[in-house]
mmCIF file as Biopython writes it, N, C-alpha, C and O atoms, coordinates in Angstrom:
data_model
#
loop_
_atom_site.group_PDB
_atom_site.id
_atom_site.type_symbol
_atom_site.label_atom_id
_atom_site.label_alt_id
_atom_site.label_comp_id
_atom_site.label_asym_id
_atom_site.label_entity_id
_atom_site.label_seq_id
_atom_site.pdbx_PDB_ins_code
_atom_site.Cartn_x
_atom_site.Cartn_y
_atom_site.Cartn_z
_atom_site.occupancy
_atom_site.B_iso_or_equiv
_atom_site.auth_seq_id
_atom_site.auth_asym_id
_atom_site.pdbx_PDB_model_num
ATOM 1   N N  . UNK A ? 1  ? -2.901 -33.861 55.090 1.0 0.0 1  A 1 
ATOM 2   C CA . UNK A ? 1  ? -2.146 -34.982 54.569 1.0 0.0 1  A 1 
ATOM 3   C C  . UNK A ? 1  ? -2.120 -36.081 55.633 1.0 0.0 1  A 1 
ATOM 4   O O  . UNK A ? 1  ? -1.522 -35.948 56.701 1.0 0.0 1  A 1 
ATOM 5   N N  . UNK A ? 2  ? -2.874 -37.289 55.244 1.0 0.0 2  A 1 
ATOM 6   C CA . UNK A ? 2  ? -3.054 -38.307 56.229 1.0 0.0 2  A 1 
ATOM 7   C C  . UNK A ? 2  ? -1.674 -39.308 56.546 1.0 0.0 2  A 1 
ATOM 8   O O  . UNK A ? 2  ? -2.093 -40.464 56.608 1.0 0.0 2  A 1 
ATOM 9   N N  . UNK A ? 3  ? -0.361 -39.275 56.742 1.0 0.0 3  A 1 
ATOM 10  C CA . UNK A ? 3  ? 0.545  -40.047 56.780 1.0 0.0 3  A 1 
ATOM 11  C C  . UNK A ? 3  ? 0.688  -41.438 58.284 1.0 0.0 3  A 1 
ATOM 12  O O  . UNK A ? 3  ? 0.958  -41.187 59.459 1.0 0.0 3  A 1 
ATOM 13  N N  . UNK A ? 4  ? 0.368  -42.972 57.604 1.0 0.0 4  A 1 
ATOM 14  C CA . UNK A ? 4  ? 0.436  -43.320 58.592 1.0 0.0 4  A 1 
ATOM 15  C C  . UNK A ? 4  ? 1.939  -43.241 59.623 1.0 0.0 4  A 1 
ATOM 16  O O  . UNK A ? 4  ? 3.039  -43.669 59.271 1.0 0.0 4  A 1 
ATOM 17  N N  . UNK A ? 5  ? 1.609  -42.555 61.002 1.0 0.0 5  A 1 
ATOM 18  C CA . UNK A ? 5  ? 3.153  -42.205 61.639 1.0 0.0 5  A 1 
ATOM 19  C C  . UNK A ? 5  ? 3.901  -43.854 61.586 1.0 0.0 5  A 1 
ATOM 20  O O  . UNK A ? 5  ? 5.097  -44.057 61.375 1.0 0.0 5  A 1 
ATOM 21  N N  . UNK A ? 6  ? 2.503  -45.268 61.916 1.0 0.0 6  A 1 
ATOM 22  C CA . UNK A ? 6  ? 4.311  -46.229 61.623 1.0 0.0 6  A 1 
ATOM 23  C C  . UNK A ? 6  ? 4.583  -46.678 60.552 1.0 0.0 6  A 1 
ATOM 24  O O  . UNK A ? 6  ? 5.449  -47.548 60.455 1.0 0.0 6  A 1 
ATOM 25  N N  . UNK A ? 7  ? 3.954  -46.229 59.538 1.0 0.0 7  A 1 
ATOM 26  C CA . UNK A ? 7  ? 4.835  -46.224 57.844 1.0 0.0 7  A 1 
ATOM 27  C C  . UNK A ? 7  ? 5.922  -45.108 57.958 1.0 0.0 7  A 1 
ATOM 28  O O  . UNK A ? 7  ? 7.040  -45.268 57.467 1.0 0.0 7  A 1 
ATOM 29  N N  . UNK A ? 8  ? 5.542  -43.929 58.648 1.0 0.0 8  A 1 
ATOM 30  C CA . UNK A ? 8  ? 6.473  -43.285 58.542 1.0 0.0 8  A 1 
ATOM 31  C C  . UNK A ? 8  ? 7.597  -43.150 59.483 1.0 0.0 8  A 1 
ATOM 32  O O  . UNK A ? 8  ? 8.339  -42.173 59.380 1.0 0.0 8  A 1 
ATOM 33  N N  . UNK A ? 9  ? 7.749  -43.853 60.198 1.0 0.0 9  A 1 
ATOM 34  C CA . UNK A ? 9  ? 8.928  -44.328 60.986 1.0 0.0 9  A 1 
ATOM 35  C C  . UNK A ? 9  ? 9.842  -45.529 60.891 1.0 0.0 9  A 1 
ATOM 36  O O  . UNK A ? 9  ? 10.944 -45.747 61.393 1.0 0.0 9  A 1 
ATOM 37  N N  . UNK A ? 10 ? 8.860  -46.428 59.899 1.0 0.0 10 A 1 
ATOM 38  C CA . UNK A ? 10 ? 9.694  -47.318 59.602 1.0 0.0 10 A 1 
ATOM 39  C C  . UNK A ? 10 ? 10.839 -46.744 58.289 1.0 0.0 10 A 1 
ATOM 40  O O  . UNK A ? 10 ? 11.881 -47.345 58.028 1.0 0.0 10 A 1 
ATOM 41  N N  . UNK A ? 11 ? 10.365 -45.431 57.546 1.0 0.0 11 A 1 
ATOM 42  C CA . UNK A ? 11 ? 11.249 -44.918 56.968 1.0 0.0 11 A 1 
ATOM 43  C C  . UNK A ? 11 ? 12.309 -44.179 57.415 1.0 0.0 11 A 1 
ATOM 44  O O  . UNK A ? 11 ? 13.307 -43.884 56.757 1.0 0.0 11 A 1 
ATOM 45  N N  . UNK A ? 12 ? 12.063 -43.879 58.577 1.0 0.0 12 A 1 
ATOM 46  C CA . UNK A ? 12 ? 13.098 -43.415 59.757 1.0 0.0 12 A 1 
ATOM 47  C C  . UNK A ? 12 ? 14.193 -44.185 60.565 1.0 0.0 12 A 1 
ATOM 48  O O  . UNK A ? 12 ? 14.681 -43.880 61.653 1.0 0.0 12 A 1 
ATOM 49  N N  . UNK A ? 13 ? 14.424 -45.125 59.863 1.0 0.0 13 A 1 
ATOM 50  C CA . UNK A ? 13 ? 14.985 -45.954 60.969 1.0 0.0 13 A 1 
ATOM 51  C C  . UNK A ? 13 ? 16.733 -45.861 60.674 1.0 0.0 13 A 1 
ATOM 52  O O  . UNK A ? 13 ? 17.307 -46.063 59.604 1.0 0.0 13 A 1 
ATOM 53  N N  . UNK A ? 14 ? 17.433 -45.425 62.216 1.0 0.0 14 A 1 
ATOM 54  C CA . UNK A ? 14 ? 18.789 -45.458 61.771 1.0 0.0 14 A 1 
ATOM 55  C C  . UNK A ? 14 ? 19.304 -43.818 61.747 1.0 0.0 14 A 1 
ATOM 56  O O  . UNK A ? 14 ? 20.384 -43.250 61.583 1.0 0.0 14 A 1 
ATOM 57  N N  . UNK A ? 15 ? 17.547 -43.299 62.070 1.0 0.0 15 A 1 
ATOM 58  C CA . UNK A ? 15 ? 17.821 -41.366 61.784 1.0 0.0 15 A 1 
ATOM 59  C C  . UNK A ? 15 ? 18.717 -41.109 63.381 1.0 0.0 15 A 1 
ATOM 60  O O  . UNK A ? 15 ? 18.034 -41.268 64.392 1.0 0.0 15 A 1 
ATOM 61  N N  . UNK A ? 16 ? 20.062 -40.761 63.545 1.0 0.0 16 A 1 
ATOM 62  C CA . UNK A ? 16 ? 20.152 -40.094 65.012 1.0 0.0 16 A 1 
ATOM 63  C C  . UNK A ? 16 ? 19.550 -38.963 65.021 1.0 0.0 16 A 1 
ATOM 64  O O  . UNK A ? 16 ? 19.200 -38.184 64.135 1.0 0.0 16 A 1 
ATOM 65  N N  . UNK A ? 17 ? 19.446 -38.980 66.541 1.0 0.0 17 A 1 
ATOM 66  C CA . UNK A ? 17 ? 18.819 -37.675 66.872 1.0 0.0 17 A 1 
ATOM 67  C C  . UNK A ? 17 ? 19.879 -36.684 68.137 1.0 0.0 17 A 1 
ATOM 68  O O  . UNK A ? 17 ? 20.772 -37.109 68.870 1.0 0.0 17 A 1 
ATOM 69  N N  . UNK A ? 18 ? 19.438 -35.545 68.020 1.0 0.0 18 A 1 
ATOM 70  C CA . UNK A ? 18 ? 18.972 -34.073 67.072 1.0 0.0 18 A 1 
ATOM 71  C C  . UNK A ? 18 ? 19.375 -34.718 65.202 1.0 0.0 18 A 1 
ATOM 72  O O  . UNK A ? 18 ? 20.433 -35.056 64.672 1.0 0.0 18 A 1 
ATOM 73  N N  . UNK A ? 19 ? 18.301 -34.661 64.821 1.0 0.0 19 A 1 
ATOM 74  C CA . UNK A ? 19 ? 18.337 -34.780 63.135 1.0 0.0 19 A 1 
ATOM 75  C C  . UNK A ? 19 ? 17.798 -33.202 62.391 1.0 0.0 19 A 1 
ATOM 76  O O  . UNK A ? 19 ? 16.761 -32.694 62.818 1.0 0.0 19 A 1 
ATOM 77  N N  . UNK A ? 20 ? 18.368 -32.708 61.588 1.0 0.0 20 A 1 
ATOM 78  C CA . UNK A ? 20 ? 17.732 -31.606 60.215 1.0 0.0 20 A 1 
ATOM 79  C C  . UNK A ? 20 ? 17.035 -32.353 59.816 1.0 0.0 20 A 1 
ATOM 80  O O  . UNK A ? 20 ? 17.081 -33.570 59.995 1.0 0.0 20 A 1 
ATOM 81  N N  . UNK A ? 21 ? 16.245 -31.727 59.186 1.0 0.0 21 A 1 
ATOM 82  C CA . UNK A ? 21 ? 15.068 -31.815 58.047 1.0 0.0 21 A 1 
ATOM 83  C C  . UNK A ? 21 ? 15.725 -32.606 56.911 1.0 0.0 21 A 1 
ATOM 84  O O  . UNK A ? 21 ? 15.296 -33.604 56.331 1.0 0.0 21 A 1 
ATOM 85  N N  . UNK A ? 22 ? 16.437 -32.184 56.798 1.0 0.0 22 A 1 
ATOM 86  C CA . UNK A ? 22 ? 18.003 -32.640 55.534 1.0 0.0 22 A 1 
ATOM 87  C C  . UNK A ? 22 ? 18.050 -33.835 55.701 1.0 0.0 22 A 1 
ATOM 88  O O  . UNK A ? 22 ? 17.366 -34.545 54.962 1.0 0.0 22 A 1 
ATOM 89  N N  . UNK A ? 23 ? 19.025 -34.537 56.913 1.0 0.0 23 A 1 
ATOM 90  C CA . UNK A ? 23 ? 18.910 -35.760 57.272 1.0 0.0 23 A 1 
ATOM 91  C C  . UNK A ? 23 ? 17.838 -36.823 57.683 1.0 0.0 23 A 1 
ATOM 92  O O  . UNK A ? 23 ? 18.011 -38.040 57.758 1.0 0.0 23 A 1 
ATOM 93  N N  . UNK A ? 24 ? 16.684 -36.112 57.936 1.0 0.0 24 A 1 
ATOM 94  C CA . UNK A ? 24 ? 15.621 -36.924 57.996 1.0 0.0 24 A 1 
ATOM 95  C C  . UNK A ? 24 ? 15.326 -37.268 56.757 1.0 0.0 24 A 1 
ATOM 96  O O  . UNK A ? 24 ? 15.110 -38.426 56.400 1.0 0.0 24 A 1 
ATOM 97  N N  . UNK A ? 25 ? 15.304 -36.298 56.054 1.0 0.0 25 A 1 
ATOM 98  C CA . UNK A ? 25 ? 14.648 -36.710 54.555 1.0 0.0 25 A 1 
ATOM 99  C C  . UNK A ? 25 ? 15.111 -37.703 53.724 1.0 0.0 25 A 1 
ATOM 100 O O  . UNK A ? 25 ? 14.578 -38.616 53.093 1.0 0.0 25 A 1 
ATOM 101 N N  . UNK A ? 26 ? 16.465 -37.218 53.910 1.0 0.0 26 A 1 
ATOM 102 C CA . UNK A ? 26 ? 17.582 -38.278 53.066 1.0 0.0 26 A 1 
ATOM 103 C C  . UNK A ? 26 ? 17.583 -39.711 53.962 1.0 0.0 26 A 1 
ATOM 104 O O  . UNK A ? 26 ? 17.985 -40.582 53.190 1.0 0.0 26 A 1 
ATOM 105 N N  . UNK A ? 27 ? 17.399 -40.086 54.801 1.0 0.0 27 A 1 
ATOM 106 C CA . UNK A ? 27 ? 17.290 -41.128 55.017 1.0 0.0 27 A 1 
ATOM 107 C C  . UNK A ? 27 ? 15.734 -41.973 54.877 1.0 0.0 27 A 1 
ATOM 108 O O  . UNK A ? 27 ? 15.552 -43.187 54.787 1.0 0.0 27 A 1 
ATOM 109 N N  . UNK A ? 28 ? 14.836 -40.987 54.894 1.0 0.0 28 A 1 
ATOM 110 C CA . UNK A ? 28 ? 13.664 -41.908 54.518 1.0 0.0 28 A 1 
ATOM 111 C C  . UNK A ? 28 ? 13.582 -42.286 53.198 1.0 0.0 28 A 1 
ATOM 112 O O  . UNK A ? 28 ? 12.975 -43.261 52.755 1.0 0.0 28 A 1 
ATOM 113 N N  . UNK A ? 29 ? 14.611 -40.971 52.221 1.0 0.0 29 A 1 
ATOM 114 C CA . UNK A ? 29 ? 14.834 -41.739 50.977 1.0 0.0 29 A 1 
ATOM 115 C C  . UNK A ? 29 ? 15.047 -43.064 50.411 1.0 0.0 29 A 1 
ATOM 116 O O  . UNK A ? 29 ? 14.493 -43.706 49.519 1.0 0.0 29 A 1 
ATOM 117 N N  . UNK A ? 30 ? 16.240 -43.323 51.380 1.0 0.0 30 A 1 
ATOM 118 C CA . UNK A ? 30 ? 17.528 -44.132 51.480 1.0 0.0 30 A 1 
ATOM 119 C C  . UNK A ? 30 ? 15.919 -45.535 51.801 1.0 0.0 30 A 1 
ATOM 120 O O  . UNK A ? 30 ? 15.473 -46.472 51.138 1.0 0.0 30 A 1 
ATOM 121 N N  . UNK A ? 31 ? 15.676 -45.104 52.731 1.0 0.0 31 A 1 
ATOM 122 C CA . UNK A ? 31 ? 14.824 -46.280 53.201 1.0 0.0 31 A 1 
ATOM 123 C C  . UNK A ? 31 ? 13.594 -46.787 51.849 1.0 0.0 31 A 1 
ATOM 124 O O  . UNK A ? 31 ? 12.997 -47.858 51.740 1.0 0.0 31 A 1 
ATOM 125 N N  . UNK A ? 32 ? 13.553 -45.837 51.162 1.0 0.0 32 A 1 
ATOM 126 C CA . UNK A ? 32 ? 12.119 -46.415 50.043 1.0 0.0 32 A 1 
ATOM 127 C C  . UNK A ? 32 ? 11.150 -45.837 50.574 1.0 0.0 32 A 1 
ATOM 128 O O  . UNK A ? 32 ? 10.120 -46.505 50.495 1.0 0.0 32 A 1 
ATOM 129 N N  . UNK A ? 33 ? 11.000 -44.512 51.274 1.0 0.0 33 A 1 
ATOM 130 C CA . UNK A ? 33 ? 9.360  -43.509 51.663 1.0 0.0 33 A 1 
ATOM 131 C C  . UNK A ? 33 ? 8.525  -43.424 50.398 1.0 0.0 33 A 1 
ATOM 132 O O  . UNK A ? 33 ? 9.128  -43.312 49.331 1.0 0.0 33 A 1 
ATOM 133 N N  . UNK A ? 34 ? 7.619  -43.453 50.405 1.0 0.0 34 A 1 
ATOM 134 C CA . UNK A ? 34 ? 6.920  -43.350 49.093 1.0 0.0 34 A 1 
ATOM 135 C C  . UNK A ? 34 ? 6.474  -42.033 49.240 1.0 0.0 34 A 1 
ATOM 136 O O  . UNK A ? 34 ? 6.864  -41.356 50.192 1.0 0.0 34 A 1 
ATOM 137 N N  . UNK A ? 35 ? 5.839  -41.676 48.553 1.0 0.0 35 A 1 
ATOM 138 C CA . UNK A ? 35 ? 5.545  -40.466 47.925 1.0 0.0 35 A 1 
ATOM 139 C C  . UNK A ? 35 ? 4.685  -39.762 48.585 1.0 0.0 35 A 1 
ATOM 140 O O  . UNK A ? 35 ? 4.552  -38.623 48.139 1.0 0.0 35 A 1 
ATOM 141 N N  . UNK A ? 36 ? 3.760  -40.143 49.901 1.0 0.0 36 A 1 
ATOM 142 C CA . UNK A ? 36 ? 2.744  -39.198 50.761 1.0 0.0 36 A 1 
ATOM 143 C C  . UNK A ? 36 ? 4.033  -39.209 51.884 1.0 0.0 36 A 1 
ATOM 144 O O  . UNK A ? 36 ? 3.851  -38.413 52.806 1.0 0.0 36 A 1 
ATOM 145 N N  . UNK A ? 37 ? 4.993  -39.795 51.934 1.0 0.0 37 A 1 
ATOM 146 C CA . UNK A ? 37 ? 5.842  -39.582 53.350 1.0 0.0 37 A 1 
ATOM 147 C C  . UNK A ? 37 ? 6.774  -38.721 53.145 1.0 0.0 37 A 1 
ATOM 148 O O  . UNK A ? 37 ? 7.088  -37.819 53.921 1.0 0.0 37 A 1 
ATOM 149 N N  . UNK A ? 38 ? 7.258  -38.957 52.095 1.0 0.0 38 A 1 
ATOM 150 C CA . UNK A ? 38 ? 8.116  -37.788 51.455 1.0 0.0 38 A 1 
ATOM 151 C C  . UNK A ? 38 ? 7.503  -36.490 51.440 1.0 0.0 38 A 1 
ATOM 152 O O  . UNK A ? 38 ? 7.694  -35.712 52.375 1.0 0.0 38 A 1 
ATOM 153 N N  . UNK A ? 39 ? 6.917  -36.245 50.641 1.0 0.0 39 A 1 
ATOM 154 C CA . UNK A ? 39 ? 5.793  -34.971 50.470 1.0 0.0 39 A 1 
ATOM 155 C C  . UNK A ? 39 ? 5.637  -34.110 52.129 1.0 0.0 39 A 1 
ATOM 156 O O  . UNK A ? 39 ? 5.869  -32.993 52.592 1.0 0.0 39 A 1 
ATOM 157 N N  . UNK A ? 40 ? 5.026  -35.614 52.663 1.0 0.0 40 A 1 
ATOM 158 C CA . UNK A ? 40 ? 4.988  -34.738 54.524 1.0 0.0 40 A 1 
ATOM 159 C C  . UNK A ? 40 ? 6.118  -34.362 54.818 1.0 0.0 40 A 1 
ATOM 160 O O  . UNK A ? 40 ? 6.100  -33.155 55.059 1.0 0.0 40 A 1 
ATOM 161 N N  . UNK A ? 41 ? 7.529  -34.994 54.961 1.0 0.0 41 A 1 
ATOM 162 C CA . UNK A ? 41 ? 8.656  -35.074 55.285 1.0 0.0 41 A 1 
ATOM 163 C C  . UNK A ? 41 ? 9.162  -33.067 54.919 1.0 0.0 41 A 1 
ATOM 164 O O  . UNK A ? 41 ? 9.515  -32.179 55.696 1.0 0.0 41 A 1 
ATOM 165 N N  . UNK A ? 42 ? 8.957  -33.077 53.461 1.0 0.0 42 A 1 
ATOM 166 C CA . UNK A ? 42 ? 9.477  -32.197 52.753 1.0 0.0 42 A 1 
ATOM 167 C C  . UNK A ? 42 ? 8.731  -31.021 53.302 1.0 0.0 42 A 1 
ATOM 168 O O  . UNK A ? 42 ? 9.399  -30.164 53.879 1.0 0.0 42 A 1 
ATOM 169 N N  . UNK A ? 43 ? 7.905  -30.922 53.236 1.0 0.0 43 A 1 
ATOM 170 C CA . UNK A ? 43 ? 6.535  -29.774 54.146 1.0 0.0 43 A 1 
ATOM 171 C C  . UNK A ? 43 ? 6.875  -28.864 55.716 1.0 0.0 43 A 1 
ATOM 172 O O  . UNK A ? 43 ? 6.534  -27.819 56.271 1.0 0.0 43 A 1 
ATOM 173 N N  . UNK A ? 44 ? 7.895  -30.218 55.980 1.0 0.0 44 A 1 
ATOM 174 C CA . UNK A ? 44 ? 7.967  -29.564 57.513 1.0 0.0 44 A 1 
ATOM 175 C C  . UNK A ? 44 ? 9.292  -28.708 57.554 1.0 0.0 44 A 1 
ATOM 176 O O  . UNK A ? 44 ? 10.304 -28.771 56.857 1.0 0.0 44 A 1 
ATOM 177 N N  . UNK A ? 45 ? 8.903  -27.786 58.733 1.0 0.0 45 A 1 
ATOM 178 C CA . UNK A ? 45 ? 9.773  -26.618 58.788 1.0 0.0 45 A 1 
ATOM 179 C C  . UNK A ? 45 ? 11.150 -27.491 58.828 1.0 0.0 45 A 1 
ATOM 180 O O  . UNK A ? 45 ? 11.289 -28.650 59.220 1.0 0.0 45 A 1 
ATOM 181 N N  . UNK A ? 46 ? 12.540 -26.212 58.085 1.0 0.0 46 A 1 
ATOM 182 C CA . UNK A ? 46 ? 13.841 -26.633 58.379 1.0 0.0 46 A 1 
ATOM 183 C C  . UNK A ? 46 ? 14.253 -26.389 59.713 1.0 0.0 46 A 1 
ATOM 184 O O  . UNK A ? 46 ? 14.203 -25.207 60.053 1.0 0.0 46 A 1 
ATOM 185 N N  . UNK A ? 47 ? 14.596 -27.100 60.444 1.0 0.0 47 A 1 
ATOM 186 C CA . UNK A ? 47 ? 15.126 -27.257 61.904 1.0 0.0 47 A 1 
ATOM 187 C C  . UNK A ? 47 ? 15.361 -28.607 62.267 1.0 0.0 47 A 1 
ATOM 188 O O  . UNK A ? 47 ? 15.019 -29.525 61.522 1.0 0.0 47 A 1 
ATOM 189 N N  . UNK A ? 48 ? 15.947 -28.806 63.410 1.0 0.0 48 A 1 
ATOM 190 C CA . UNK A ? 48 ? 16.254 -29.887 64.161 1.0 0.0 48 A 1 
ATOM 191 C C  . UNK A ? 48 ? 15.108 -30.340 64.961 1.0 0.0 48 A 1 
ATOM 192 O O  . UNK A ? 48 ? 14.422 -29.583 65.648 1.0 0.0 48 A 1 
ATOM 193 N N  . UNK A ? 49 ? 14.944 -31.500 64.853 1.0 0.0 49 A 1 
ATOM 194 C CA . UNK A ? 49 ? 14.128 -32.750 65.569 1.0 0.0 49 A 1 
ATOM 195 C C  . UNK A ? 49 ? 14.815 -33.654 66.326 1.0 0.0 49 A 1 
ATOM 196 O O  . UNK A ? 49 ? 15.713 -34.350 65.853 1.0 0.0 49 A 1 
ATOM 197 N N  . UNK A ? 50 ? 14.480 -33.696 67.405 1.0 0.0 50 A 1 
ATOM 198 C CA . UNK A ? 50 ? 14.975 -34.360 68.595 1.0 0.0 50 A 1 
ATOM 199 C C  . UNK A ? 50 ? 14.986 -35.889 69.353 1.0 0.0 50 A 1 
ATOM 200 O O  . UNK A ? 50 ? 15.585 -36.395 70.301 1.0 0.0 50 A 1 
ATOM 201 N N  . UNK A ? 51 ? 13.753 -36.402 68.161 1.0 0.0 51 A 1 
ATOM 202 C CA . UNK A ? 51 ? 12.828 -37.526 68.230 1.0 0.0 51 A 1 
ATOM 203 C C  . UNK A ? 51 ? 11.509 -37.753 67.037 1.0 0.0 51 A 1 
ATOM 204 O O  . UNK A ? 51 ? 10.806 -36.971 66.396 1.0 0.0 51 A 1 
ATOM 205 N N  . UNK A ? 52 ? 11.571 -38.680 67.098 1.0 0.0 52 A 1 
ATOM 206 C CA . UNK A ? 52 ? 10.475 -39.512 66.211 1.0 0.0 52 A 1 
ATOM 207 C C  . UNK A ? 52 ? 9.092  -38.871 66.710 1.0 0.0 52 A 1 
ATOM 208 O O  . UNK A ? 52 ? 8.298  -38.882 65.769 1.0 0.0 52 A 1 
ATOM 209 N N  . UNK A ? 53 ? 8.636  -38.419 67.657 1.0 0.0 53 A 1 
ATOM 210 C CA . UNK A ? 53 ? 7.091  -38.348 68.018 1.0 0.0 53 A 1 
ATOM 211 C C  . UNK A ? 53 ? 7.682  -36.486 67.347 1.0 0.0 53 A 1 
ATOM 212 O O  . UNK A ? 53 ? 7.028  -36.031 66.408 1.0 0.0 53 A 1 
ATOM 213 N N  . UNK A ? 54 ? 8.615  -35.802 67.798 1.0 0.0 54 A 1 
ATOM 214 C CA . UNK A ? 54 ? 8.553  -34.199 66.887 1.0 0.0 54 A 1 
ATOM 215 C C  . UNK A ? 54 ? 8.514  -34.393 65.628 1.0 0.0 54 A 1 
ATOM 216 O O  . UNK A ? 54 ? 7.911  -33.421 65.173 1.0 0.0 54 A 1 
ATOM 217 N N  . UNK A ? 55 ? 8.800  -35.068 64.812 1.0 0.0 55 A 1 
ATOM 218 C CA . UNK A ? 55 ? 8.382  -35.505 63.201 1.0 0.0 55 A 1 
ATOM 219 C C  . UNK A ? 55 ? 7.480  -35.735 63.183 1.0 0.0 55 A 1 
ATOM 220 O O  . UNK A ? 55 ? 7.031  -35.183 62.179 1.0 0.0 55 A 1 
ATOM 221 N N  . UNK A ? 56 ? 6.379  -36.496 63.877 1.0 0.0 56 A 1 
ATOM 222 C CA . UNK A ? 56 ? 4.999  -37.087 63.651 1.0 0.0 56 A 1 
ATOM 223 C C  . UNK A ? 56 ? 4.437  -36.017 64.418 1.0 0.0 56 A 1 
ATOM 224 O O  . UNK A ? 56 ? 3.283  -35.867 64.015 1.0 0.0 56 A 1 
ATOM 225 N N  . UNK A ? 57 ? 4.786  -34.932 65.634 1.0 0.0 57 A 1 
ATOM 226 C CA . UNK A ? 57 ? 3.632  -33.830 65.868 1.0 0.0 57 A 1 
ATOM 227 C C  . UNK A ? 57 ? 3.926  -32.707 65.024 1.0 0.0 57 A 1 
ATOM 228 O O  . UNK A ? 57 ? 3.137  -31.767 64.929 1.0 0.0 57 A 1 
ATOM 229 N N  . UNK A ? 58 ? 5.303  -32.761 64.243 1.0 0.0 58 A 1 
ATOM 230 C CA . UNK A ? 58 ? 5.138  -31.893 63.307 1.0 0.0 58 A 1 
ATOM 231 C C  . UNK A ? 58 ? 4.018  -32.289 61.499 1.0 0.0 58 A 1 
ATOM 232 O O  . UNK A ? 58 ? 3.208  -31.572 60.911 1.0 0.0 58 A 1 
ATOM 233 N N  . UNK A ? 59 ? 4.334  -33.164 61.303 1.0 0.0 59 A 1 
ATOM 234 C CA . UNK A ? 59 ? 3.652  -33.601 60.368 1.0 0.0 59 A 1 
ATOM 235 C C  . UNK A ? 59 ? 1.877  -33.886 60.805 1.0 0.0 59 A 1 
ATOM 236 O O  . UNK A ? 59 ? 0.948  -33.864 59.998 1.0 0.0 59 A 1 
ATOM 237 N N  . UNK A ? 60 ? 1.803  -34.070 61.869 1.0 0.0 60 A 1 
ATOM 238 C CA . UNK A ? 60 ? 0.421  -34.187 62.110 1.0 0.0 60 A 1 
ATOM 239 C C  . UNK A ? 60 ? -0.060 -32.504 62.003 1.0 0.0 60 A 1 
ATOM 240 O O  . UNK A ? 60 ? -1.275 -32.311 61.971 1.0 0.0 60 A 1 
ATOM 241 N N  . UNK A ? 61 ? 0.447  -31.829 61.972 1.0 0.0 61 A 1 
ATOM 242 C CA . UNK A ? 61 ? -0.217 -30.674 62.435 1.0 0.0 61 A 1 
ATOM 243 C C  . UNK A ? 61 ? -0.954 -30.035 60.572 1.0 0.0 61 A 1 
ATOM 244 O O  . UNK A ? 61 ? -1.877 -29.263 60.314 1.0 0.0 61 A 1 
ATOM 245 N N  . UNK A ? 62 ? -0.082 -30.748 59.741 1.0 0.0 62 A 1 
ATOM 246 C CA . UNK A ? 62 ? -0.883 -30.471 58.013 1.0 0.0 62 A 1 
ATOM 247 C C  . UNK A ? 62 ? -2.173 -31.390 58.122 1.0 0.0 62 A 1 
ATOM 248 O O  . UNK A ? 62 ? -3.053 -31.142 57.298 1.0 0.0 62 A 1 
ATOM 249 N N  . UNK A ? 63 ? -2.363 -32.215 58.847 1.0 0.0 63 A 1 
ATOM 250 C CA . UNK A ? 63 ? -4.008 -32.910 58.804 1.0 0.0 63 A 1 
ATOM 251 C C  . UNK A ? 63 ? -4.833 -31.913 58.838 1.0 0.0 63 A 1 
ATOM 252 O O  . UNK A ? 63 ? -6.047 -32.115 58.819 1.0 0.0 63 A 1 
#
């Protein structure tokens, strides 16, 4: 799944961090993620993320 990481951070914006999976998601909602960011978003393991680049090396790793 090819997600560009700064499309997908601009759906991130406003996420604090340590963030859940939960709260990441729901806020890229909130933001208007379309439908390949979501999809990645939703894919990645439930746990806490600490930062924006652990969302994008987690999501990079479905390429």
């Amino acid at each position: 799944m090819a997600v560009n990481p700064i499309e997908m951070q601009k759906n991130l914006g406003g996420v604090s961090y340590p963030a859940s999976k939960d709260e990441i998601v729901r806020q890229a909602k909130e933001h208007g993620a379309g439908k390949e960011v979501m999809d990645a978003l939703a894919s990645m393991p439930d746990k806490e993320y600490d930062s924006p680049a652990a969302i994008n090396k987690e999501v990079g790793r479905d390429s």
